[in-house]
LUMVOLUM-345505 format. One line per 4 residues: number of its first residue (from 1); their letters; for each residue y, z, x of C-alpha. Coordinates in nm, 4 decimals. Last residue first. Layout:
<atoms>
NUM = a = Y/Z/X  ...
</atoms>
This chain:
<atoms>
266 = xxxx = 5.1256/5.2041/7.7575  4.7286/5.2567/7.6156  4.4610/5.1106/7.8385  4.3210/5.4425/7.9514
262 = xxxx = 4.3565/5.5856/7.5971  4.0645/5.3239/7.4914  4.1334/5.0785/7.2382  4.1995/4.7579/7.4283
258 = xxxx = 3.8210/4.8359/7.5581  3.6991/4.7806/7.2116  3.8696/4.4842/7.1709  3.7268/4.3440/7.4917
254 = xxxx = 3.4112/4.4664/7.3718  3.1913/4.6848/7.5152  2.8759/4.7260/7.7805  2.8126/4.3755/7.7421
250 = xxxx = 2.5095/4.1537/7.6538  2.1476/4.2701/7.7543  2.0051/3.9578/7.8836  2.3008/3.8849/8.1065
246 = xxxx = 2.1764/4.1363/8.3185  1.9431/3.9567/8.5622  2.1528/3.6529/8.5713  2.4710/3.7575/8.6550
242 = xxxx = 2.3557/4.0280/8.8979  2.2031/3.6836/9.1167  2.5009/3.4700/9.0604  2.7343/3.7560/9.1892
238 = xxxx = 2.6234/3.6911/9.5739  2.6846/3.3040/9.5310  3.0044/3.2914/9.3306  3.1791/3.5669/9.5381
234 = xxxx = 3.0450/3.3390/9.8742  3.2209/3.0381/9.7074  3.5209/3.1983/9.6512  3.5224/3.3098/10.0538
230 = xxxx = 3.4986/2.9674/10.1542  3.7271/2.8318/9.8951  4.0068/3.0745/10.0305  3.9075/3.0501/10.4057
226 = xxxx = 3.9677/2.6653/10.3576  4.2553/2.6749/10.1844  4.4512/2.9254/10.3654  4.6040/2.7014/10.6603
222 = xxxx = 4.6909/2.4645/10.3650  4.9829/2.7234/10.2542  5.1250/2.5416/9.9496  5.4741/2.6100/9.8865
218 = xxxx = 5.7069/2.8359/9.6714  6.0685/2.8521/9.6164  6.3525/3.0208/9.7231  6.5247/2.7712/9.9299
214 = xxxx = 6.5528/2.9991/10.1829  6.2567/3.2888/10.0944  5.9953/3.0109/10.0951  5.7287/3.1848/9.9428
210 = xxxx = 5.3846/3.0916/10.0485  5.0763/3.0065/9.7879  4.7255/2.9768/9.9636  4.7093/3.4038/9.9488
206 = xxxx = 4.7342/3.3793/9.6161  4.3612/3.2317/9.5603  4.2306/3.4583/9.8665  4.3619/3.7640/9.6537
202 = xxxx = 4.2338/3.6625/9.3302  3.8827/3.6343/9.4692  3.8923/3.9757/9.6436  3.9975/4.1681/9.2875
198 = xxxx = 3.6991/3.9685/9.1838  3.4962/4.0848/9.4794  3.5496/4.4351/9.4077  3.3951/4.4123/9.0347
194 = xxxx = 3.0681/4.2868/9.1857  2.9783/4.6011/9.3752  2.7130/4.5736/9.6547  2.6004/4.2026/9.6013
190 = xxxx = 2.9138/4.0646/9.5488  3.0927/4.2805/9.7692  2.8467/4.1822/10.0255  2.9445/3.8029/9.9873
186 = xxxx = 3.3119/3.8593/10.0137  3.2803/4.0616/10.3442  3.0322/3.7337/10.4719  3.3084/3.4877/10.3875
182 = xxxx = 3.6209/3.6723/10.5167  3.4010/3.7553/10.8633  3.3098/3.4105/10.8920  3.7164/3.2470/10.7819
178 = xxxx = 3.8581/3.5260/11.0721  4.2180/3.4165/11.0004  4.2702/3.8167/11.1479  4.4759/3.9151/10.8572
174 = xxxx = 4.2061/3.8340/10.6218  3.9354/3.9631/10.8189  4.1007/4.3278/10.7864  4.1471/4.2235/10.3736
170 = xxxx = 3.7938/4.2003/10.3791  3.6961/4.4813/10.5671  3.9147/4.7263/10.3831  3.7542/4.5881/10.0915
166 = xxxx = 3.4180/4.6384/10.2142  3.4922/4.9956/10.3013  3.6353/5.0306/9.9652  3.3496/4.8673/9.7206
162 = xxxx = 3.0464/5.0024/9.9460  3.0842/5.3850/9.7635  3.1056/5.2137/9.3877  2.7537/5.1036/9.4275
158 = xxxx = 2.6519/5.4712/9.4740  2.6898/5.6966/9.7955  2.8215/5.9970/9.5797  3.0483/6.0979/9.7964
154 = xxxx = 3.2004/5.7933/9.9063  3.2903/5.8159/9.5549  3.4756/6.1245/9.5231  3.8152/5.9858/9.3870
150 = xxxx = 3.9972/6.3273/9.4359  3.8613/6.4828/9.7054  3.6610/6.2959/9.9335  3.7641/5.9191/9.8803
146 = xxxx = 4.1623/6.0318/9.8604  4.0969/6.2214/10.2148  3.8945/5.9368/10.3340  4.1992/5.6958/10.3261
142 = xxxx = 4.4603/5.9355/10.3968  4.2834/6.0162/10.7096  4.2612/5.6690/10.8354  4.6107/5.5739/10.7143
138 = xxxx = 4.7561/5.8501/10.9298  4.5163/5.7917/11.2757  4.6710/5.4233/11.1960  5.0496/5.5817/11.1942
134 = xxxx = 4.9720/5.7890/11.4877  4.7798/5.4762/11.6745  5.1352/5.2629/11.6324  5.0085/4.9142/11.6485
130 = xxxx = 5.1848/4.7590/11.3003  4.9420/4.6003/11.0753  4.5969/4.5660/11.3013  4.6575/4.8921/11.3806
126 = xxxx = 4.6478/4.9732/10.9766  4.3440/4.7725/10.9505  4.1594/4.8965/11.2539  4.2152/5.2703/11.1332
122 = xxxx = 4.1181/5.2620/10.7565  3.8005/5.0035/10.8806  3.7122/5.3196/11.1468  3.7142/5.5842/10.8698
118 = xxxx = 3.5644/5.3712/10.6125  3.2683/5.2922/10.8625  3.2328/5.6426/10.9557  3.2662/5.7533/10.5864
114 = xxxx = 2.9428/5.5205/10.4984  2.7790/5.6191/10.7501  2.8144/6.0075/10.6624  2.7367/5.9561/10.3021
110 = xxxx = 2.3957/5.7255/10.3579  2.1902/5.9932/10.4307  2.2218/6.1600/10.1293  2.1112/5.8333/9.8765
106 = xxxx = 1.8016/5.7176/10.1221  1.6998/6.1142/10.0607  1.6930/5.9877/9.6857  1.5775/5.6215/9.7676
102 = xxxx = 1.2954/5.7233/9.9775  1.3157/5.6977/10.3941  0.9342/5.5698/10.4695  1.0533/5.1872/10.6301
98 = xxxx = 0.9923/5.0510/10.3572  1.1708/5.2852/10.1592  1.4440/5.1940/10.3657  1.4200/4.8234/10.2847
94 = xxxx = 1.4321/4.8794/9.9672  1.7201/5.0842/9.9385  1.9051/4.8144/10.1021  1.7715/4.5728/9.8585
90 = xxxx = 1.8779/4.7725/9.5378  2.2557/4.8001/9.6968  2.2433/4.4312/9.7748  2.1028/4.3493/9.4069
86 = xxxx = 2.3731/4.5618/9.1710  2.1963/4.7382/8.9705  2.2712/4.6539/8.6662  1.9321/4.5434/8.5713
82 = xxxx = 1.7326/4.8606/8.7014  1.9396/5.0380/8.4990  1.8601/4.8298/8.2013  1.4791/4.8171/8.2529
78 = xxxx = 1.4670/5.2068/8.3230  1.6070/5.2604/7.9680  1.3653/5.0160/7.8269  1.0849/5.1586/7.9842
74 = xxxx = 0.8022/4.9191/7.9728  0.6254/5.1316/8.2713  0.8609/5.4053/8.3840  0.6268/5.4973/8.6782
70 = xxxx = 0.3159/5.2699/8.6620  0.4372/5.0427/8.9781  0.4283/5.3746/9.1839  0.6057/5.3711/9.4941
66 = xxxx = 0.8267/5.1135/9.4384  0.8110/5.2273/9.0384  1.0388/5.5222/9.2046  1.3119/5.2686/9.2290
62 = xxxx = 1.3835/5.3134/8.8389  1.5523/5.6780/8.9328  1.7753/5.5556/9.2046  2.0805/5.3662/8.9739
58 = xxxx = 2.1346/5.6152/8.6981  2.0625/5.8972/8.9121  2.3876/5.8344/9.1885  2.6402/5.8600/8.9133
54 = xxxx = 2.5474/6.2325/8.8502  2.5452/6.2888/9.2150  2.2184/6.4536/9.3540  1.9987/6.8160/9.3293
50 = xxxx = 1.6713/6.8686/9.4074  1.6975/6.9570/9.8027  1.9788/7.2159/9.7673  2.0529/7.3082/10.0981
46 = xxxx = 2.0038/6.9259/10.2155  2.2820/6.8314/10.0078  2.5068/7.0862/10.1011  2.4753/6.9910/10.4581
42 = xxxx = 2.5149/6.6104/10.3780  2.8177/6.6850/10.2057  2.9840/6.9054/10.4641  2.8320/6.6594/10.7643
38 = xxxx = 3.0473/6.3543/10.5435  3.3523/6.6176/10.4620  3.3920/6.6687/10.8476  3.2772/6.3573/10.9689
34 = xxxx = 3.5684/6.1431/10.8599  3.8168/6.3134/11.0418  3.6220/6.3496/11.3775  3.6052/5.9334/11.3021
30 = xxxx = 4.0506/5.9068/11.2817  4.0358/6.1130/11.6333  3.7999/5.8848/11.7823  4.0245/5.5850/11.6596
26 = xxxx = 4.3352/5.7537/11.7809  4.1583/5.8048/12.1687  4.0769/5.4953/12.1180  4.3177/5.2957/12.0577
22 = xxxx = 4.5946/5.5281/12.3147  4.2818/5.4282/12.5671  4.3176/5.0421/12.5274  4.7125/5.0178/12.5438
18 = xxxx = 4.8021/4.6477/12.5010  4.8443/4.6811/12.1281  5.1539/4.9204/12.1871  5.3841/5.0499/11.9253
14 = xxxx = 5.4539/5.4004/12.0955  5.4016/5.6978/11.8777  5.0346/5.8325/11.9690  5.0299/5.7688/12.3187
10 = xxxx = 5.3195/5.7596/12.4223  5.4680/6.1210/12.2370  5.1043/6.2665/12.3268  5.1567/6.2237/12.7485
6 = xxxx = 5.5136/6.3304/12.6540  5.3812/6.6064/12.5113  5.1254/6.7083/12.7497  5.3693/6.6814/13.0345
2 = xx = 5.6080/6.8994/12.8863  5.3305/7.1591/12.8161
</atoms>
C-alpha cells in the first residue's frame, strides 16, 4: 500500500514534463472521464430512436432535402435554418450522409467524439500550463463535467458543441507559437460556430501588446504579429461564407432590443 502511494504521490503530483508514462497514464484517466456521460448519452439515445436535442432540430431537419430535393420545397422556415447554419457543421454532415450515416444518427454519434477530443484538449492545455498530471486530470474533468451537466452542449452535438473543443485548441496552439495550428483552429471556428472565433480574434489582437511590469507600461510584442494577422485572416475567410448566405434575412434583434433583455441588466 506504501508502495502504491508513493508510486501515485510521483506520478500524479510531481511537476514533471519529462515523465512520458505519468502523461499518460493522467491523460487515459482524464478520457475514462469523458466516456462515461458520452456512452450514457449515446445509450439513451439509441433507446429512444425518435427522440433528439431541442437545439439539435433546428439545424438537421432542412438536410433531409439531401435525400430528397422535394422535402421542404420553398419552405421559408427551412430556408432560414438552412441559412444559419453554420457551413463547416453543414459540410461535415454532408459528408457523412455521403457516406450512408444520416444527419439525425450523424447528430448521436458525434457526442462521444466530441467529449474525447474535449477531454484530451482540457488535459494537454492544462499540462501544457504547469506539468502536474493531477492538476491536468482536474481541469479535464471539470471541463466535461460543466459541458455535461449544467451547460449541456456537448450534449446536444450542435454548432455550439465544436465552439469549446476548438477553443481549447486554439488557445493550446497559442501557447505553443504553433502559427499553423493557430490558423487552422481559427478557421474551423469560423465555419463551426462563428461567435467563438470573435472571442478568438480579440485574443490574438491583445496578445501583440506586452506589459512591462518595471516601467509599467506597455510594448509591442512583434513575435505575435504574424500569428495574430494569420489567424485574423483565417476568422475573415471561414466567416465570409455564413456572412453571405444569411445576410439576406437581417438580424435576429436589435442592439436596442438586446440592451433590454434581463440578461444584460446590472
Amino acid at each position: 500500500m506504501t508502495a502504491f502511494l508513493i508510486f501515485a504521490e510521483k506520478c500524479l503530483l510531481h511537476e514533471d514534463k519529462k515523465n512520458t508514462s505519468s502523461y499518460i497514464i493522467g491523460l487515459c484517466l482524464a478520457l475514462a472521464f469523458a466516456l462515461v456521460p458520452a456512452l450514457e448519452t449515446l445509450i439513451i439515445s439509441f433507446e429512444r430512436p425518435y427522440t433528439i436535442q431541442d437545439d439539435a432540430r433546428q439545424f438537421l431537419f432542412w438536410m433531409q432535402q439531401w435525400r430528397d430535393p422535394e422535402l421542404f420545397n420553398k419552405d421559408p422556415i427551412a430556408e432560414y435554418f438552412k441559412s444559419v447554419t453554420p457551413p463547416g457543421y453543414a459540410a461535415l454532415h454532408y459528408v457523412l450522409d455521403k457516406l450512408g450515416i444520416e444527419p439525425f444518427l450523424a447528430n448521436k454519434l458525434l457526442v462521444p467524439p466530441l467529449f474525447i477530443l474535449t477531454a484530451a484538449l482540457a488535459y494537454n492545455l492544462a499540462y501544457s500550463v504547469r506539468p502536474i498530471t493531477a492538476v491536468a486530470i482536474a481541469a479535464s474533468w471539470l471541463t466535461c463535467f460543466f459541458l455535461s451537466l449544467i451547460d449541456q452542449s456537448l450534449l446536444s452535438a450542435t454548432p455550439r458543441a465544436f465552439a469549446v473543443p476548438l477553443l481549447l485548441w486554439f488557445l493550446l496552439s497559442v501557447s505553443q507559437n504553433s502559427s499553423f495550428q493557430t490558423a487552422v483552429s481559427c478557421l474551423l471556428q469560423a465555419l463551426f460556430y462563428p461567435t467563438i472565433a470573435l472571442v478568438s480574434a480579440g485574443v490574438l489582437v491583445l496578445l501583440i501588446f506586452r506589459w512591462k511590469h518595471c516601467e509599467r507600461s506597455v510594448e509591442i510584442n512583434d513575435k505575435q504579429i504574424w500569428p495574430m494577422l494569420i489567424g485574423n485572416v483565417a476568422i475573415g475567410f471561414g466567416l465570409l461564407p455564413f456572412i453571405l448566405t444569411s445576410d439576406s434575412y437581417g438580424s435576429i434583434i436589435t442592439a436596442a432590443d438586446a440592451a433590454a433583455l434581463p440578461a444584460f441588466q446590472v
